[in-house]
Each structure stands twice: as C-alpha cells, then as structure tokens.
Biotite code that builds the C-alpha atoms (Angstrom):
import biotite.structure as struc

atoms = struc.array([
    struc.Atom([106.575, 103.889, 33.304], chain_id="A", res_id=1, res_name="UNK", atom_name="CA", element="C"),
    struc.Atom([103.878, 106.684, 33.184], chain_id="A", res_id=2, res_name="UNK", atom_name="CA", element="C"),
    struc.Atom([102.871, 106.241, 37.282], chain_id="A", res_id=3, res_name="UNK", atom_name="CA", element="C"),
    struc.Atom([107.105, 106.408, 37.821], chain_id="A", res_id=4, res_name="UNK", atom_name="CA", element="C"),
    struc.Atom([107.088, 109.798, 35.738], chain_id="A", res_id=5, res_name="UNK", atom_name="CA", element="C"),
    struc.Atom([104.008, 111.170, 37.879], chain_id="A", res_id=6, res_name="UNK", atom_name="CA", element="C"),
    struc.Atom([105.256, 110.037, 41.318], chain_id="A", res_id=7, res_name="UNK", atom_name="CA", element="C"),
    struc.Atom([108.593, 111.789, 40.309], chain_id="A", res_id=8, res_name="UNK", atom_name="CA", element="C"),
    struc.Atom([106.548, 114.875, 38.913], chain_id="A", res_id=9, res_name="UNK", atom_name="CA", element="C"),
    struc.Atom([104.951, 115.188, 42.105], chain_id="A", res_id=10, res_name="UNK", atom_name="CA", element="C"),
    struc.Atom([107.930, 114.699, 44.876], chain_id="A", res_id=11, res_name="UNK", atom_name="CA", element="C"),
    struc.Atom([110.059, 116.896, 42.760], chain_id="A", res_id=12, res_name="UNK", atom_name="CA", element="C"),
    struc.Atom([107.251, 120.008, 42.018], chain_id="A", res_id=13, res_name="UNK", atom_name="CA", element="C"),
    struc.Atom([106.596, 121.166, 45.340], chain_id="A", res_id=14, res_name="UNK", atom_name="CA", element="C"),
    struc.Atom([110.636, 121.118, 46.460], chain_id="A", res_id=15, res_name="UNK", atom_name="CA", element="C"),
    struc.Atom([111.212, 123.070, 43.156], chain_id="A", res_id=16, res_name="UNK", atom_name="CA", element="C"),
    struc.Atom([108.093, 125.901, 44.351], chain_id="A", res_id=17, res_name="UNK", atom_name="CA", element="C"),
    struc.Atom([109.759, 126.409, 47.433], chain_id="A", res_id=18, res_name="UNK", atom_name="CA", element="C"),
    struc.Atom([112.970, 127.480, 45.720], chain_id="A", res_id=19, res_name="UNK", atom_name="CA", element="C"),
    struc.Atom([111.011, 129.718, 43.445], chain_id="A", res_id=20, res_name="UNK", atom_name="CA", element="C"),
    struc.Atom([109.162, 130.530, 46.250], chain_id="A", res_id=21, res_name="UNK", atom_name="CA", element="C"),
    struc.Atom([112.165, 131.715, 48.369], chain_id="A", res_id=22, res_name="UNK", atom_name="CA", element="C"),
    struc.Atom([113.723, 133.434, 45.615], chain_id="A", res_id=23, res_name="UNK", atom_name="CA", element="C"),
    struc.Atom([110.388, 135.999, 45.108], chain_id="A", res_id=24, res_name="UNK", atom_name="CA", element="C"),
    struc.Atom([110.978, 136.571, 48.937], chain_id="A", res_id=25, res_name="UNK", atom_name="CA", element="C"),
    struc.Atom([114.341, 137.442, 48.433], chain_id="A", res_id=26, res_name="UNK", atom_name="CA", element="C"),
    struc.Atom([113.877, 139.859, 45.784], chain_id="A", res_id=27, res_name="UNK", atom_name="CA", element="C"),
    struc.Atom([111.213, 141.080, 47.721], chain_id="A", res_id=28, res_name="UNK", atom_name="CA", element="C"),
    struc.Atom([113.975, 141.889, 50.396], chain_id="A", res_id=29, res_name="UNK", atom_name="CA", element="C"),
    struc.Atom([116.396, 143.202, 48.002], chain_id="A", res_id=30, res_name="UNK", atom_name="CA", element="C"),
    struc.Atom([113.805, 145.895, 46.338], chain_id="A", res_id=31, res_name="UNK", atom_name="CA", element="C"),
    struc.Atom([112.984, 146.802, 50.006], chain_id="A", res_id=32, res_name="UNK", atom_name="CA", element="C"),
    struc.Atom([116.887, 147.310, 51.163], chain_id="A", res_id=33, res_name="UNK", atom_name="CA", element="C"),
    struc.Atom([117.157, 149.462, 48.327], chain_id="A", res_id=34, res_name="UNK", atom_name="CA", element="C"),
    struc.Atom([114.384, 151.797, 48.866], chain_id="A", res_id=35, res_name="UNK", atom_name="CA", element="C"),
    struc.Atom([115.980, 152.099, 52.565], chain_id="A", res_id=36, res_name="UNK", atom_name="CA", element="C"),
    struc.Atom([119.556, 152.601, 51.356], chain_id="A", res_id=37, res_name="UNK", atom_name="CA", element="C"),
    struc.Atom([118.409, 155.075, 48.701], chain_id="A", res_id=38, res_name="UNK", atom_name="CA", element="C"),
    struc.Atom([115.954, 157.236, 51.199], chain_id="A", res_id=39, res_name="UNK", atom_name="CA", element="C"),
    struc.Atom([118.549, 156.759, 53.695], chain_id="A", res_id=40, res_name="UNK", atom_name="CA", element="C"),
    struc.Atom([119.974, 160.738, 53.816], chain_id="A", res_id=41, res_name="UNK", atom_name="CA", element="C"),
    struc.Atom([116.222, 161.711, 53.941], chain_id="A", res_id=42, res_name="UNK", atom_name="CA", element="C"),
    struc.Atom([115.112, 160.100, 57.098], chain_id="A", res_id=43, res_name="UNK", atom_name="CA", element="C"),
    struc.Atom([115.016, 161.745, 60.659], chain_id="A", res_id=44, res_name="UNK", atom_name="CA", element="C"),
    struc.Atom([118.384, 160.261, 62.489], chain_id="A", res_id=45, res_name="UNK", atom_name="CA", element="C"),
    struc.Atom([118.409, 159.993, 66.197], chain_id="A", res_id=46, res_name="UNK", atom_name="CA", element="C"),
    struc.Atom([122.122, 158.671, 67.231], chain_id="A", res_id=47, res_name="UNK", atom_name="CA", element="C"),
    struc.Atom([122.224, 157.450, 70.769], chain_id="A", res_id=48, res_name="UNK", atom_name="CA", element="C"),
    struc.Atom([125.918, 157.017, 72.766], chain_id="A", res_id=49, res_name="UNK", atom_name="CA", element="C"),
    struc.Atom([124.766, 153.828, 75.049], chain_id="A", res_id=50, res_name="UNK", atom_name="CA", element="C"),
    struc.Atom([126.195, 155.129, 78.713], chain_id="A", res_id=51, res_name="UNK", atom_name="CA", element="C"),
    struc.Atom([129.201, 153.055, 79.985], chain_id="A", res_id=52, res_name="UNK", atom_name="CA", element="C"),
    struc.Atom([127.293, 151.859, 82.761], chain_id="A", res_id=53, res_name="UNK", atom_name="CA", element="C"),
    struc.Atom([124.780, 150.073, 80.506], chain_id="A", res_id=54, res_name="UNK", atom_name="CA", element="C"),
    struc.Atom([127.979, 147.948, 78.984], chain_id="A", res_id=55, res_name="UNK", atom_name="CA", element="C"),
    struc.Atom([129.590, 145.540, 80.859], chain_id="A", res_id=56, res_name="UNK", atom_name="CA", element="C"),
    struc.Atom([131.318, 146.662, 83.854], chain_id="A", res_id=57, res_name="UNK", atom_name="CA", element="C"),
    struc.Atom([135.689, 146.689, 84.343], chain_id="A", res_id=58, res_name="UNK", atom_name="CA", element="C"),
    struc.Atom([136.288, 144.232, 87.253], chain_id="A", res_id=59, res_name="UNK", atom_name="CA", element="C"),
    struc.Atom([139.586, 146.851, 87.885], chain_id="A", res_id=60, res_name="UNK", atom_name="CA", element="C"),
    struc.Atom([142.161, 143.910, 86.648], chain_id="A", res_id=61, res_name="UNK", atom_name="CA", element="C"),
    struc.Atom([144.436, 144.031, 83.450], chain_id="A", res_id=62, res_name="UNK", atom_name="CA", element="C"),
    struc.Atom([144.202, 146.966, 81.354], chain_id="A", res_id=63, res_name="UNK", atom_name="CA", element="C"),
    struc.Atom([140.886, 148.533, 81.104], chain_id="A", res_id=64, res_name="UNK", atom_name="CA", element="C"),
    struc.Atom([139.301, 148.637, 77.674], chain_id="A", res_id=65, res_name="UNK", atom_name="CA", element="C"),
    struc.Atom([138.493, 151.126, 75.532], chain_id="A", res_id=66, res_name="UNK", atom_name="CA", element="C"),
    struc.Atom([134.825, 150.458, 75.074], chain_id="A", res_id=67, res_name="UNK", atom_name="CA", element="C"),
    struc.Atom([132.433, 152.078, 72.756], chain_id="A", res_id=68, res_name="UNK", atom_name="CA", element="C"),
    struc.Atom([128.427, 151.618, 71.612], chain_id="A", res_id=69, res_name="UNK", atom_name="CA", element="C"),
    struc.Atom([126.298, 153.603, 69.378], chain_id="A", res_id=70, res_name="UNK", atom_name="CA", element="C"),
    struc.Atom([123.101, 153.085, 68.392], chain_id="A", res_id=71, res_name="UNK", atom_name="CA", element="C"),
    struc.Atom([121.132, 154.976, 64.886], chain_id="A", res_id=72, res_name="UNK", atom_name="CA", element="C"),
    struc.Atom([117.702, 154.886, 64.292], chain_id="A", res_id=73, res_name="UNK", atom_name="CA", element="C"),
    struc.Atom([116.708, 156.251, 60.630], chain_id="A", res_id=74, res_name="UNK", atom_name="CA", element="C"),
    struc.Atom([112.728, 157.158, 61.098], chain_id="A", res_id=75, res_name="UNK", atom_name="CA", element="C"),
    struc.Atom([110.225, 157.708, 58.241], chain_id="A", res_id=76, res_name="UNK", atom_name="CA", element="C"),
    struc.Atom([106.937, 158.859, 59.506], chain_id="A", res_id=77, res_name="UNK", atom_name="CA", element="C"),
    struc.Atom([107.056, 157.727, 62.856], chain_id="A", res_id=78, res_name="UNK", atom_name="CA", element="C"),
    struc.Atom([108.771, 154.578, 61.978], chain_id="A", res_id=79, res_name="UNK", atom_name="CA", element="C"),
    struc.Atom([111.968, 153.018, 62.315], chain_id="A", res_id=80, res_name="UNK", atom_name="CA", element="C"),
    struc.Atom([113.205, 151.756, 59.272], chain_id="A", res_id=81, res_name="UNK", atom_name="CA", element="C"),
    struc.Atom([117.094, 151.365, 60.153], chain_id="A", res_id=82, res_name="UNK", atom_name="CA", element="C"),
    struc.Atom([118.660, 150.471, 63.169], chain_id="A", res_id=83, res_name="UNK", atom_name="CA", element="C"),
    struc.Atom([122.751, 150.744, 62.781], chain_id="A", res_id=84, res_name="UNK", atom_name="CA", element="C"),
    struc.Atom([124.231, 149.068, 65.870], chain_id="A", res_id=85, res_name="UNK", atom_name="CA", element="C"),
    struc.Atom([128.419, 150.059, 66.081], chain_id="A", res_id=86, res_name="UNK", atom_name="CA", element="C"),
    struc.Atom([130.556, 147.934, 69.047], chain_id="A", res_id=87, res_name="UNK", atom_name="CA", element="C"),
    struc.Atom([133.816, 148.864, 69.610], chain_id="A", res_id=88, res_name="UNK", atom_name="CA", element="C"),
    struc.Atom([136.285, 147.192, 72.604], chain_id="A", res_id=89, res_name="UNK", atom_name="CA", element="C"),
    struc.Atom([139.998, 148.384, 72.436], chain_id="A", res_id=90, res_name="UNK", atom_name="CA", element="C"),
    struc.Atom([143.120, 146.627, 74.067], chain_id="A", res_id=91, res_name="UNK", atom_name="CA", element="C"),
    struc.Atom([146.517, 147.385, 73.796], chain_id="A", res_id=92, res_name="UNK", atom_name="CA", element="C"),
    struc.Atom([146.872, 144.361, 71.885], chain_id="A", res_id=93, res_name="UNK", atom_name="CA", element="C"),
    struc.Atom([143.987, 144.161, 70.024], chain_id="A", res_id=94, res_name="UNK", atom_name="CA", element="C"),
    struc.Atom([140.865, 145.876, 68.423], chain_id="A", res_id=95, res_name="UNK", atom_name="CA", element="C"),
    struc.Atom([137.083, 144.699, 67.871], chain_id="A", res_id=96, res_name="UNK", atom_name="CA", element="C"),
    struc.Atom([134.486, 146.435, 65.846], chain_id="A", res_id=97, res_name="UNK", atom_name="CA", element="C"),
    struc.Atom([131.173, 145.185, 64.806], chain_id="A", res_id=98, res_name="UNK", atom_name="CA", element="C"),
    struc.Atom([128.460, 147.018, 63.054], chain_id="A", res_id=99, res_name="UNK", atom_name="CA", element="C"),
    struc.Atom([124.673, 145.383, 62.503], chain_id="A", res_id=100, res_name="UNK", atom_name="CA", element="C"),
    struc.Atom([122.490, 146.933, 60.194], chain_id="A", res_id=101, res_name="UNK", atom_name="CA", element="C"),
    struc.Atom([119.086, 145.399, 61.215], chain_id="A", res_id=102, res_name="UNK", atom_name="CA", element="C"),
    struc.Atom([116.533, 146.657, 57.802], chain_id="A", res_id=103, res_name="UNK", atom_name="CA", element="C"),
    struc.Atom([112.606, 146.687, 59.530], chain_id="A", res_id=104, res_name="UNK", atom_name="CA", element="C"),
    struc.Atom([109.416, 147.069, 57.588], chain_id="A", res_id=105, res_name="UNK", atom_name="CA", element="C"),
    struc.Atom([106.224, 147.861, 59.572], chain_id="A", res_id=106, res_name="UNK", atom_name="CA", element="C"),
    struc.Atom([108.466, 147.163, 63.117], chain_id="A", res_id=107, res_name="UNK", atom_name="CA", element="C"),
    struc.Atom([109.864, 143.580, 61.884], chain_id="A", res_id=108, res_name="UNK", atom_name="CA", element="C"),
    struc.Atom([113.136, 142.759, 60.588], chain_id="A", res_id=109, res_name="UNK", atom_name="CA", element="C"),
    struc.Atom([113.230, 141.701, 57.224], chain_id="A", res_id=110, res_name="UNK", atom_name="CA", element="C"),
    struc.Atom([117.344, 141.654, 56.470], chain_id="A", res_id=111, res_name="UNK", atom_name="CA", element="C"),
    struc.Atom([120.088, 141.868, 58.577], chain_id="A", res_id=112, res_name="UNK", atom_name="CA", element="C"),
    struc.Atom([124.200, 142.337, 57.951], chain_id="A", res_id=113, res_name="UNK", atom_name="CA", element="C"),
    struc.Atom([126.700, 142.097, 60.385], chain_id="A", res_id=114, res_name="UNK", atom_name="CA", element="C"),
    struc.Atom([130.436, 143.048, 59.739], chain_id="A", res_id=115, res_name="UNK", atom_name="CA", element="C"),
    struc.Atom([132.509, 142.021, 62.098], chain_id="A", res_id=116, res_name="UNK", atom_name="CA", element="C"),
    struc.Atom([136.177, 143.266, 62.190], chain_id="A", res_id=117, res_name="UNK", atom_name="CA", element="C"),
    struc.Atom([139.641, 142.304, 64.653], chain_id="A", res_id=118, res_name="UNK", atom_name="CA", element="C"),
    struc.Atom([143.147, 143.867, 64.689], chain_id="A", res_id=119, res_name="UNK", atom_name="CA", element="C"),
    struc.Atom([145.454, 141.661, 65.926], chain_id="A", res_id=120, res_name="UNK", atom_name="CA", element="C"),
    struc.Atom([148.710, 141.256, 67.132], chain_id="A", res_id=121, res_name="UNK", atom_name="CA", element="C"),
    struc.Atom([150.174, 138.299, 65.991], chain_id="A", res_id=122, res_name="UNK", atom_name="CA", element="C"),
    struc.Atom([151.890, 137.002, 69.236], chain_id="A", res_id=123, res_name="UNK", atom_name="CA", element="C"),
    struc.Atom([155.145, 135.575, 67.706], chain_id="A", res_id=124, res_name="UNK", atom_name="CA", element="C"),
    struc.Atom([157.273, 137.514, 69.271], chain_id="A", res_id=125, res_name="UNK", atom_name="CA", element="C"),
    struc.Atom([157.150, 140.495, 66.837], chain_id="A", res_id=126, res_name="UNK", atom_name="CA", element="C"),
    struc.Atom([154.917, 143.462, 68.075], chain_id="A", res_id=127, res_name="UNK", atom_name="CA", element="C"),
    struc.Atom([155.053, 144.835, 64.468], chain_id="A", res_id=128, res_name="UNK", atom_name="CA", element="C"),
    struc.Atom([153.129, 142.139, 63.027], chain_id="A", res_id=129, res_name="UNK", atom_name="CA", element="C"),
    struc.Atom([149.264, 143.084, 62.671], chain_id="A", res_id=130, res_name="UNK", atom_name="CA", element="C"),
    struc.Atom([146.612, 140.477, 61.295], chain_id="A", res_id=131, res_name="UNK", atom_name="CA", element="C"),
    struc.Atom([143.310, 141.736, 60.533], chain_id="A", res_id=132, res_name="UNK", atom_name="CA", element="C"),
    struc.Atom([139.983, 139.231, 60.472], chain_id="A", res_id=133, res_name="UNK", atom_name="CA", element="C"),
    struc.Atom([136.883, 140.106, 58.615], chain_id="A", res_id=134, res_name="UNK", atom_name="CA", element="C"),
    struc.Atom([133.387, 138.086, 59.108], chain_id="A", res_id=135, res_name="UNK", atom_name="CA", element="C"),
    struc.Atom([130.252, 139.579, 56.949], chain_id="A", res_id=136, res_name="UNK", atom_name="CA", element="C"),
    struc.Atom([127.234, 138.389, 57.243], chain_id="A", res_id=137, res_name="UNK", atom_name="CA", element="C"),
    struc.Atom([123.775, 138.564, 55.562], chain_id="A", res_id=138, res_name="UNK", atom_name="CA", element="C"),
    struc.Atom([120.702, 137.023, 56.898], chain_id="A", res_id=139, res_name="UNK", atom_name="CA", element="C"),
    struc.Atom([116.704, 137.533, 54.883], chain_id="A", res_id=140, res_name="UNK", atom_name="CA", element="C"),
    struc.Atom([114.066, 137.372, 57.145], chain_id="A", res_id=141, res_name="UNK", atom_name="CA", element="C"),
    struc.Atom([110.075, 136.093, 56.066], chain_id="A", res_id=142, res_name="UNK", atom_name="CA", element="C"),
    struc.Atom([107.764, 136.321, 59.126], chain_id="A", res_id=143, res_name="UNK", atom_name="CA", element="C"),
    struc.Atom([110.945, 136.387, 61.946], chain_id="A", res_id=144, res_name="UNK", atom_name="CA", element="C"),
    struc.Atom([112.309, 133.521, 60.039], chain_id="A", res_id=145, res_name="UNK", atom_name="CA", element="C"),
    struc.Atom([115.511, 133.460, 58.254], chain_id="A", res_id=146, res_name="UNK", atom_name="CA", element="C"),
    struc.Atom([114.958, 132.115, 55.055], chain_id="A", res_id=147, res_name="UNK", atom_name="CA", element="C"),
    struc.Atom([118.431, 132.766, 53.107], chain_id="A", res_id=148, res_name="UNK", atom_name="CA", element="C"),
    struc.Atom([122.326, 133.350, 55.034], chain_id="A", res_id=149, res_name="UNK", atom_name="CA", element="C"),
    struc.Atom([125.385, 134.188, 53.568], chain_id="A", res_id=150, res_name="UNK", atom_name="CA", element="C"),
    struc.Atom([128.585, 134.341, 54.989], chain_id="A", res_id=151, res_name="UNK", atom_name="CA", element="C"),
    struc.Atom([132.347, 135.629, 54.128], chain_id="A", res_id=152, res_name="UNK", atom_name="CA", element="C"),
    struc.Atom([135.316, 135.627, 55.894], chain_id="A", res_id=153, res_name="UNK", atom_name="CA", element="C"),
    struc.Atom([138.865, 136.321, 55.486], chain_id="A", res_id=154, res_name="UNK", atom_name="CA", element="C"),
    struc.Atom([141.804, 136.996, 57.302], chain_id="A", res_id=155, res_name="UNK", atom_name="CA", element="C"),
    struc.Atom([145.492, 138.561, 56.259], chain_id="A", res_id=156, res_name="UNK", atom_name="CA", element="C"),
    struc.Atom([147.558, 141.540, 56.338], chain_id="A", res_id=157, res_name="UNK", atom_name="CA", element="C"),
    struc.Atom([145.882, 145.001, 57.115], chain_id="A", res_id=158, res_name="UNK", atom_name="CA", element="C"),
    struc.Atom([146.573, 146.365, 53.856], chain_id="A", res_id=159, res_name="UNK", atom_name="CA", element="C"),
    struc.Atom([145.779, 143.050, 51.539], chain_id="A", res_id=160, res_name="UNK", atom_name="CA", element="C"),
    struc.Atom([142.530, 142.696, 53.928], chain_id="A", res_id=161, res_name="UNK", atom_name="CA", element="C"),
    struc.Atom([140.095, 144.942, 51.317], chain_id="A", res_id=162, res_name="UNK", atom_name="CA", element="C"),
    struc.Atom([141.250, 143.349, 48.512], chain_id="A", res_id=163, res_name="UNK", atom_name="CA", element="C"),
    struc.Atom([140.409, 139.956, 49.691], chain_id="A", res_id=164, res_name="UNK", atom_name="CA", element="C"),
    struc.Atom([137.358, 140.719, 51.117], chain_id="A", res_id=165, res_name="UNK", atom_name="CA", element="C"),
    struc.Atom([136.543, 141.933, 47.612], chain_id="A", res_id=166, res_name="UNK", atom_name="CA", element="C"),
    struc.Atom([137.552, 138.958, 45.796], chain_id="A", res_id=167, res_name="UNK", atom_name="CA", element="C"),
    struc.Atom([135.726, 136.485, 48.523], chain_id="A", res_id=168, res_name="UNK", atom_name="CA", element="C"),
    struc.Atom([132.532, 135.354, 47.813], chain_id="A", res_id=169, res_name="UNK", atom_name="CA", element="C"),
    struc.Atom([129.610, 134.574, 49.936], chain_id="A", res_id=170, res_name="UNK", atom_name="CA", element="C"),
    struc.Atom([128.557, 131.142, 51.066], chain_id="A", res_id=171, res_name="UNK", atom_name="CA", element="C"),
    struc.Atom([125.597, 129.806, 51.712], chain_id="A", res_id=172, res_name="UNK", atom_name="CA", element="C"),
    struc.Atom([125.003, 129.070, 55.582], chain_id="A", res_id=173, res_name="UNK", atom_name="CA", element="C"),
    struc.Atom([122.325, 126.658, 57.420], chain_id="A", res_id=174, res_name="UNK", atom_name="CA", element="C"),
    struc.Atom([120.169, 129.157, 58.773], chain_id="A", res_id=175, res_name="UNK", atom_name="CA", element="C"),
    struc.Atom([118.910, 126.736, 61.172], chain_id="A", res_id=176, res_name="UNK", atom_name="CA", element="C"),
    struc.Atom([121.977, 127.929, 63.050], chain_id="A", res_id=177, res_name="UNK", atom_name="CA", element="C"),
    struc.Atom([121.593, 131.517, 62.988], chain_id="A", res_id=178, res_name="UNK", atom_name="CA", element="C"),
    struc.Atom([119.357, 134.065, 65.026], chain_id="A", res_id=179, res_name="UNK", atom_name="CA", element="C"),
    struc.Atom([115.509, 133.993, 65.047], chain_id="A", res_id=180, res_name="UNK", atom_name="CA", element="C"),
    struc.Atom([114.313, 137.815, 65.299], chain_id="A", res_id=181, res_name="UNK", atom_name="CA", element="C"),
    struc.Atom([113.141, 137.661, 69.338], chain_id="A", res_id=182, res_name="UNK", atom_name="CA", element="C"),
    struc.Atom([115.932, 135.361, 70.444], chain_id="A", res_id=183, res_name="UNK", atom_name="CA", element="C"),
    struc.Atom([119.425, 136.923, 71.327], chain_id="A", res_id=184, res_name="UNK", atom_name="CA", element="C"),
    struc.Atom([122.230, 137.981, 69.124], chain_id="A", res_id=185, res_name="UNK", atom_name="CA", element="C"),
    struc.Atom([125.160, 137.280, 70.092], chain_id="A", res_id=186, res_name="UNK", atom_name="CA", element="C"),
    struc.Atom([127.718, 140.526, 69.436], chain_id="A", res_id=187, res_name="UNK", atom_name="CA", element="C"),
    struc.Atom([130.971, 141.151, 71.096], chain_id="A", res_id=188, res_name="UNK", atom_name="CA", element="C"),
    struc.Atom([129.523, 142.725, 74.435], chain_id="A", res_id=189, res_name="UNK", atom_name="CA", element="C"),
    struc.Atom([126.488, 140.566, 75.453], chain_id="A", res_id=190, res_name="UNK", atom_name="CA", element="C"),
    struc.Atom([123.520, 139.068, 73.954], chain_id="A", res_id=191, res_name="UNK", atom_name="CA", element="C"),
    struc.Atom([120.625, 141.747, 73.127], chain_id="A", res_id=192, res_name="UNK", atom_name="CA", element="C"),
    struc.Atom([117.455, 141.114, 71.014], chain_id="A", res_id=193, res_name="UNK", atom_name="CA", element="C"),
    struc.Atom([115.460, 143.499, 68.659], chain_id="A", res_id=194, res_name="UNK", atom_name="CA", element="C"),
    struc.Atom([113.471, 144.207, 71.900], chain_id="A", res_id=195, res_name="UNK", atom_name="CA", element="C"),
    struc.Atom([115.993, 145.637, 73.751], chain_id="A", res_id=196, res_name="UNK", atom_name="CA", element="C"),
    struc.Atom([116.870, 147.777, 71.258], chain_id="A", res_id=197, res_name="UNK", atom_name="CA", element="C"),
    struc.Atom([113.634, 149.588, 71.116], chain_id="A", res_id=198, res_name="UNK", atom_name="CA", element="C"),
    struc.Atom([114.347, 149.518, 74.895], chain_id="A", res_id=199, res_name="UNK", atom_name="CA", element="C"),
    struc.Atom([117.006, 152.080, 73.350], chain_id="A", res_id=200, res_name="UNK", atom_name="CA", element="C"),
    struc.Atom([114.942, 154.001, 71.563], chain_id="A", res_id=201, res_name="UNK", atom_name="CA", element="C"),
    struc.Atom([112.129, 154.232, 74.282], chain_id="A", res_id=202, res_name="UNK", atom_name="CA", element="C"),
    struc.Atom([114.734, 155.348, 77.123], chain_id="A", res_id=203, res_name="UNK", atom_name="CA", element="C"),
    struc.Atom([117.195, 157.780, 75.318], chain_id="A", res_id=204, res_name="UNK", atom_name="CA", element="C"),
    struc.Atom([115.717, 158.183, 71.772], chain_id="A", res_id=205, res_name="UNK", atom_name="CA", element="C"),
    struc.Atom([112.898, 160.467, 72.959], chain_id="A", res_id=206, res_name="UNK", atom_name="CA", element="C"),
    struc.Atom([114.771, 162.719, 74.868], chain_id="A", res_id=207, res_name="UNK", atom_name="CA", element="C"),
])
C-alpha cells in the first residue's frame, strides 16, 4: 500500500508544480501589465498612420473599402514597452475593427490582447437590422511561449452587445493553437509578426 501511495506521490507532484509554476508566471505578467497600464500617460508616444500603399491593394472591383491602420509605440528610456496595433476595413455593409495590444519587457512580448469587433448587416432582407460580434482575447507569454489563453465571444444587438460582453466570461483556450511570438498573426489585413512591426518603428517611427 505504502509503494502505491509513493508512486502516486510522485506522478501527481511534478504535474501539480507546473500549475503552481504557471500561476507565479502569470502573476508575474499581471504585476508587469499593470506597471505598463499605470505609467502608460508618462511614456514618449510615437503614433504612426501605415501609408495605404503598405495595405493591401483595391483590385478596382465592388466598392472600395474604407481602410485604416495605426500603429502606437509607448517608449520608456529608449524602449518600447507598448505596441497598440488599430485595423479598420469599412463596407457599405459591414464594419471590422481590431485592436492588439502586444505588452514587451526588455524587446519580448510577455502578454498580448486582441479585441476584435464586426458590424453587420443581417442580410434578411431588412437593411435596418445591425448585429454586432465581439472576440477578446488574452494570451501570457514565458520565453515566446504562450503559457495561459483566454477567450470571449459574443454576438447580439448593438446596444445589448456591452452588456453581454460584460457578463461573458473568459475560457480557457489550447494555446497549442494560438500564435508563437516570431510566427505570423493573423489580423484582418494580412499576416505580420512582432518583426515587422519594429520594421514600423525603424522606417516611420524615427522620422
């Protein structure tokens, strides 16, 4: 009975350290994110309008977009400790925005949240009718690797859509699924990495 309890003692132990383990990390994260947020109005902001050009070009068929992208870099001493990424593609019948808030400590990403947001029409018949879609995500980073995801989503009437989104809780998502800081992230233009937004920041930011 005593070698049962031991071989149990010792399968179970080192699952239950990486828990704790990840839950340090993400506290870690948290205390970090809320330096950042709370130093926020105090760091140099550099706010760059990405040129048309450098989006994806109109092929000149159906209605041309309205298409917008800024990027914000919040620097403390020389170092960029926010980048705010806003996308925003305009139909007549519909409306995207996305904003990523990529957190960095010492030039790596350590947290990232994405909102993503759609106007709709519904398409039955009754131009009136507007649905709006919300998707949220958070995503903690430990050495480029996501350790902890969250997601929310909801989806209803434009002025109901706050009120769920407060009521909604997150839910845990594989993170084996999500981004790896290096590889591309997908947003509603085209994929782009953390590298090409320093690409940003070396071309227009300095200017």
């Amino acid at each position: 009975m005593k070698k049962k309890i031991i071989i149990w003692l010792i399968a179970f132990c080192p699952l239950n350290l990486v828990g704790q383990d990840i839950e340090l990390q993400i506290r870690a994260i948290r205390s970090e994110y809320n330096t950042i947020v709370a130093n926020k109005e105090k760091y140099e902001v550099i706010t760059i309008n990405v040129p048309p050009q450098d989006l994806f070009p109109f092929d000149g068929e159906g209605d041309e977009p309205y298409i917008k992208k800024t990027i914000t870099y919040y620097i403390d001493e020389n170092k960029i400790k926010l980048i705010v990424v806003s996308n925003e593609c305009s139909f007549p019948w519909y409306t995207e925005f996305e904003q990523i808030e990529y957190y960095l400590k010492s030039n790596k990403v350590f947290f990232i949240y994405q909102h993503y947001k759609i106007d709709k029409y519904s398409f039955e018949g009754n131009w009136d009718v507007m649905v709006t879609a919300i998707k949220e995500r958070r995503i903690y980073y430990d050495s480029n690797r996501p350790i902890k995801c969250l997601i929310k989503e909801v989806e209803g009437e434009p002025s109901e859509i706050n009120f769920m989104l407060n009521k909604t809780t997150n839910k845990e998502e594989d993170c084996s699924k999500l981004w790896k800081i290096g590889e591309s992230l997908i947003n509603i233009f085209y994929e782009e990495n953390i590298d090409s937004l320093f690409g940003y920041y070396r071309k227009y930011g300095n200017k």
